[in-house]
N, C-alpha and C positions, 0 to 999 in steps of 0.2 A: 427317444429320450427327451425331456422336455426340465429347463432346467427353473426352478421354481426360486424366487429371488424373494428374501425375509422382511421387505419393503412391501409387498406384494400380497402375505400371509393374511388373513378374515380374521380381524378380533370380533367375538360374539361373548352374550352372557356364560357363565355357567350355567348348563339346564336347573341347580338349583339356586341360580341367582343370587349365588355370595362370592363370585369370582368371574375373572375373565379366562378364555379361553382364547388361544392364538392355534387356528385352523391351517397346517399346513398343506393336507391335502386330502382330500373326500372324493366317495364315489359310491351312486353316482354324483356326479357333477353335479355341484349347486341344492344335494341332499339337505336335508336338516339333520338338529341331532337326533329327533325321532323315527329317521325313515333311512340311516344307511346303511351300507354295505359295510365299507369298513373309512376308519378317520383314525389320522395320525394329526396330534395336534401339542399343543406344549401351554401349562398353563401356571400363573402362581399362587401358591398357596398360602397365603398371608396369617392365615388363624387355623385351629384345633377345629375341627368339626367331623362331621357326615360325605361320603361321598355324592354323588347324582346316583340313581339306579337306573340303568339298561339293560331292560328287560333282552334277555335272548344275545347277552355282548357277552366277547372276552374281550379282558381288557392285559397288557402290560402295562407297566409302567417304571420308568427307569429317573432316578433324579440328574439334573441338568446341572441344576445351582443350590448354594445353600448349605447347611449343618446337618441336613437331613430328617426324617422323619419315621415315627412309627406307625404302623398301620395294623389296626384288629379287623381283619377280615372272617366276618360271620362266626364272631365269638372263638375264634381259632387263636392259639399264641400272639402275645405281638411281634409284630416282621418288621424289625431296623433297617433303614434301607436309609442310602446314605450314596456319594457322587462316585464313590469308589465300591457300590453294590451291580449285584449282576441287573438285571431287570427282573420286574417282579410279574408272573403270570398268575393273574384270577380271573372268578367268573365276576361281572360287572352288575350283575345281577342280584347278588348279597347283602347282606346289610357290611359297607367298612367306613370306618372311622378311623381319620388322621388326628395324629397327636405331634405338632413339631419340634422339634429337639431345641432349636436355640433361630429363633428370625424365619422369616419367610424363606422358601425352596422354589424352585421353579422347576418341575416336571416333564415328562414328553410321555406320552399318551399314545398306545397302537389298540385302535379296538374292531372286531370285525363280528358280524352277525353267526351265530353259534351255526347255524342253521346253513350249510353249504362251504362254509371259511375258516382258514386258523392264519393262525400268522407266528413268527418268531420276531423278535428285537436282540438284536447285538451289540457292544460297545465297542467299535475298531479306534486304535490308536496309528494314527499314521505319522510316521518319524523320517523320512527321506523317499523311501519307493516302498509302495505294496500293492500286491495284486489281490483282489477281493472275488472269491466265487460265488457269482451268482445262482440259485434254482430256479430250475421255469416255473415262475412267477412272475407278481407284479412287485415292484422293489421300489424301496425310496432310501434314498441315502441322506443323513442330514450332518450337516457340519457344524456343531457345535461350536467348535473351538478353533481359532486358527484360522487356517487357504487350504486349498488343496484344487492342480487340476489333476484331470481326465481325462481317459480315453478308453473306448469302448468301439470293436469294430469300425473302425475309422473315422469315425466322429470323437472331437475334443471339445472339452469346455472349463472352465472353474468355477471353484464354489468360494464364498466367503462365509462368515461366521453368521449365522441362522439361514444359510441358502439351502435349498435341497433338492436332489436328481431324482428325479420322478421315469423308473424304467418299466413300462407295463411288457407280459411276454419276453422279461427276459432271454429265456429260451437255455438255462444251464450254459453262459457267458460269463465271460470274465470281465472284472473293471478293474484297469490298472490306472492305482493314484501314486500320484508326486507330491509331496510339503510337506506341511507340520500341522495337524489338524488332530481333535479328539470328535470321530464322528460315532453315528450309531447306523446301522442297518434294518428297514425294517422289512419283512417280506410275507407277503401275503399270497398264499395258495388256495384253491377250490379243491372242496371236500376235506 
Protein backbone atom coordinates (compact mmCIF):
# COMPACT_ATOMS: atom_id res chain seq x y z
CA UNK A 1 0.00 0.00 0.00
CA UNK A 2 1.57 3.24 -0.79
CA UNK A 3 -0.21 6.13 0.33
CA UNK A 4 -0.30 9.05 -2.49
CA UNK A 5 -0.47 12.71 -0.87
CA UNK A 6 -2.73 15.55 -3.21
CA UNK A 7 0.52 18.06 -2.73
CA UNK A 8 2.43 15.47 -4.56
CA UNK A 9 -0.25 14.70 -7.71
CA UNK A 10 1.48 15.79 -11.73
CA UNK A 11 -0.60 18.73 -13.12
CA UNK A 12 0.11 18.31 -17.14
CA UNK A 13 -1.72 19.86 -20.23
CA UNK A 14 -4.88 18.42 -21.55
CA UNK A 15 -3.73 16.22 -24.49
CA UNK A 16 -6.03 18.65 -26.32
CA UNK A 17 -4.54 21.68 -24.61
CA UNK A 18 -7.63 23.56 -23.28
CA UNK A 19 -7.28 22.33 -19.84
CA UNK A 20 -5.33 20.99 -17.07
CA UNK A 21 -5.09 17.60 -15.84
CA UNK A 22 -4.18 16.64 -12.24
CA UNK A 23 -2.49 13.04 -12.52
CA UNK A 24 -3.14 11.02 -9.60
CA UNK A 25 -1.71 7.93 -10.53
CA UNK A 26 -0.26 6.12 -13.88
CA UNK A 27 1.17 2.97 -14.84
CA UNK A 28 3.56 2.27 -16.04
CA UNK A 29 5.31 4.70 -13.89
CA UNK A 30 6.26 7.96 -15.44
CA UNK A 31 4.03 6.80 -18.75
CA UNK A 32 2.71 9.64 -20.91
CA UNK A 33 -0.81 10.30 -21.95
CA UNK A 34 -0.02 8.48 -25.22
CA UNK A 35 1.62 5.16 -24.03
CA UNK A 36 -0.49 3.84 -20.69
CA UNK A 37 -1.75 1.19 -19.16
CA UNK A 38 -4.23 2.60 -17.22
CA UNK A 39 -4.41 6.60 -15.31
CA UNK A 40 -6.68 7.91 -12.87
CA UNK A 41 -6.52 11.56 -12.77
CA UNK A 42 -9.06 14.49 -11.98
CA UNK A 43 -9.36 17.49 -14.17
CA UNK A 44 -11.47 20.92 -14.48
CA UNK A 45 -13.48 21.71 -16.92
CA UNK A 46 -13.94 25.35 -17.18
CA UNK A 47 -15.90 25.61 -20.81
CA UNK A 48 -18.38 23.48 -23.42
CA UNK A 49 -16.19 21.68 -25.87
CA UNK A 50 -14.71 18.19 -27.21
CA UNK A 51 -13.24 15.56 -25.26
CA UNK A 52 -9.13 14.34 -26.02
CA UNK A 53 -9.57 11.03 -28.05
CA UNK A 54 -7.77 7.74 -26.76
CA UNK A 55 -7.46 5.71 -29.18
CA UNK A 56 -7.83 1.91 -27.50
CA UNK A 57 -9.11 3.62 -23.76
CA UNK A 58 -12.03 3.19 -21.66
CA UNK A 59 -12.70 5.77 -19.82
CA UNK A 60 -15.08 6.47 -16.58
CA UNK A 61 -15.80 9.46 -15.31
CA UNK A 62 -17.52 10.58 -12.34
CA UNK A 63 -18.12 14.62 -11.20
CA UNK A 64 -16.09 15.77 -8.11
CA UNK A 65 -17.26 19.48 -7.93
CA UNK A 66 -19.61 21.76 -9.66
CA UNK A 67 -23.48 21.90 -11.21
CA UNK A 68 -22.63 19.32 -13.44
CA UNK A 69 -22.51 18.51 -16.98
CA UNK A 70 -23.97 17.03 -20.11
CA UNK A 71 -22.06 14.84 -22.27
CA UNK A 72 -23.02 13.52 -26.17
CA UNK A 73 -21.12 10.56 -26.42
CA UNK A 74 -20.75 9.57 -30.21
CA UNK A 75 -24.01 11.10 -31.24
CA UNK A 76 -25.84 8.82 -28.51
CA UNK A 77 -28.65 10.83 -26.07
CA UNK A 78 -27.26 13.38 -23.90
CA UNK A 79 -26.06 11.82 -20.33
CA UNK A 80 -26.64 14.35 -17.22
CA UNK A 81 -24.14 13.63 -14.87
CA UNK A 82 -24.07 15.64 -12.01
CA UNK A 83 -21.95 15.15 -8.02
CA UNK A 84 -24.84 12.97 -6.93
CA UNK A 85 -24.62 10.65 -10.63
CA UNK A 86 -23.32 7.20 -10.56
CA UNK A 87 -19.97 7.27 -12.66
CA UNK A 88 -20.26 7.28 -16.18
CA UNK A 89 -18.50 4.34 -18.36
CA UNK A 90 -17.50 5.03 -22.18
CA UNK A 91 -15.16 4.10 -24.82
CA UNK A 92 -12.53 7.21 -24.88
CA UNK A 93 -12.14 6.53 -28.28
CA UNK A 94 -15.44 8.32 -29.72
CA UNK A 95 -16.22 11.52 -30.73
CA UNK A 96 -18.02 13.27 -26.94
CA UNK A 97 -18.79 16.56 -26.25
CA UNK A 98 -19.29 18.45 -22.93
CA UNK A 99 -21.76 20.84 -22.53
CA UNK A 100 -21.78 22.55 -18.71
CA UNK A 101 -24.78 23.10 -16.79
CA UNK A 102 -24.03 26.20 -14.86
CA UNK A 103 -19.72 27.07 -14.00
CA UNK A 104 -16.91 24.97 -14.27
CA UNK A 105 -16.96 21.05 -12.76
CA UNK A 106 -14.07 19.33 -11.66
CA UNK A 107 -13.98 15.54 -12.78
CA UNK A 108 -11.96 12.19 -11.79
CA UNK A 109 -11.03 10.27 -14.68
CA UNK A 110 -10.23 6.16 -14.59
CA UNK A 111 -8.95 5.10 -18.07
CA UNK A 112 -7.37 1.78 -18.87
CA UNK A 113 -6.12 0.42 -22.31
CA UNK A 114 -8.91 -1.67 -24.02
CA UNK A 115 -6.50 -4.27 -25.01
CA UNK A 116 -5.76 -6.51 -21.79
CA UNK A 117 -7.68 -4.08 -18.79
CA UNK A 118 -11.11 -2.93 -17.43
CA UNK A 119 -11.56 -1.17 -14.46
CA UNK A 120 -14.84 -0.30 -12.27
CA UNK A 121 -15.34 3.34 -10.27
CA UNK A 122 -17.44 3.58 -7.18
CA UNK A 123 -18.69 6.35 -4.95
CA UNK A 124 -18.24 5.26 -1.17
CA UNK A 125 -19.71 7.41 1.51
CA UNK A 126 -17.97 6.92 4.82
CA UNK A 127 -19.99 8.22 7.97
CA UNK A 128 -18.29 6.58 11.12
CA UNK A 129 -16.89 2.86 10.41
CA UNK A 130 -17.09 0.89 7.01
CA UNK A 131 -15.41 -2.00 5.70
CA UNK A 132 -14.63 -1.69 1.86
CA UNK A 133 -14.08 -5.23 -0.31
CA UNK A 134 -11.45 -5.22 -2.16
CA UNK A 135 -10.95 -7.63 -5.73
CA UNK A 136 -7.71 -8.99 -6.65
CA UNK A 137 -6.69 -6.18 -8.29
CA UNK A 138 -4.93 -2.99 -8.34
CA UNK A 139 -7.10 -0.32 -6.38
CA UNK A 140 -6.91 3.20 -5.58
CA UNK A 141 -8.95 4.79 -3.14
CA UNK A 142 -9.31 8.54 -3.32
CA UNK A 143 -10.71 10.92 -0.61
CA UNK A 144 -12.54 13.43 -1.84
CA UNK A 145 -14.11 14.90 0.87
CA UNK A 146 -13.36 14.88 4.46
CA UNK A 147 -10.47 12.28 6.68
CA UNK A 148 -10.69 9.07 6.72
CA UNK A 149 -7.94 6.41 8.45
CA UNK A 150 -7.09 2.84 7.53
CA UNK A 151 -6.42 -0.30 8.00
CA UNK A 152 -5.65 -3.14 5.97
CA UNK A 153 -3.84 -6.29 7.12
CA UNK A 154 -1.91 -4.62 9.69
CA UNK A 155 -0.67 -1.66 8.26
CA UNK A 156 -2.56 1.77 9.15
CA UNK A 157 -2.54 5.15 7.70
CA UNK A 158 -4.86 8.37 6.72
CA UNK A 159 -6.01 10.18 4.02
CA UNK A 160 -7.02 13.78 3.77
CA UNK A 161 -9.11 15.55 1.11
CA UNK A 162 -7.44 14.92 -2.47
CA UNK A 163 -5.03 12.05 -0.84
CA UNK A 164 -5.30 8.56 -2.29
CA UNK A 165 -4.28 4.79 -1.31
CA UNK A 166 -2.59 3.31 -3.97
CA UNK A 167 -3.12 -0.89 -3.28
CA UNK A 168 -1.69 -2.93 -6.25
CA UNK A 169 -2.56 -7.04 -5.86
CA UNK A 170 -5.04 -6.35 -3.55
CA UNK A 171 -5.67 -10.03 -3.38
CA UNK A 172 -9.73 -10.08 -2.52
CA UNK A 173 -8.86 -8.05 1.01
CA UNK A 174 -10.64 -6.02 2.96
CA UNK A 175 -10.17 -2.15 3.92
CA UNK A 176 -11.59 -0.98 7.06
CA UNK A 177 -12.18 2.92 7.08
CA UNK A 178 -12.99 5.26 10.13
CA UNK A 179 -14.33 9.17 9.67
CA UNK A 180 -16.40 11.25 7.64
CA UNK A 181 -15.17 11.23 4.02
CA UNK A 182 -17.14 11.08 0.37
CA UNK A 183 -14.44 8.91 -1.49
CA UNK A 184 -14.52 6.94 -4.72
CA UNK A 185 -12.94 3.41 -5.57
CA UNK A 186 -11.22 2.83 -8.37
CA UNK A 187 -10.20 -0.88 -9.42
CA UNK A 188 -8.33 -2.12 -12.13
CA UNK A 189 -8.28 -5.75 -13.27
CA UNK A 190 -6.34 -7.84 -16.27
CA UNK A 191 -8.37 -9.26 -18.94
Amino acid sequence: MRILRAGDHKRMPWKNGKGETVEIAVFPPGASINDFDWRISMATVAEDGPFSIFPGIDRTLAILDGNGMVLDVDGSSPLPLTTASNPLAFPADVPVAARLEDGAVTDLNVMTRRNGLSHTLIRIEVDGSKTVPLPPSTCLLLCHRGALSFRRNGETGALAAGDALLIEGAAATVLKIDGEARCYLASITTG
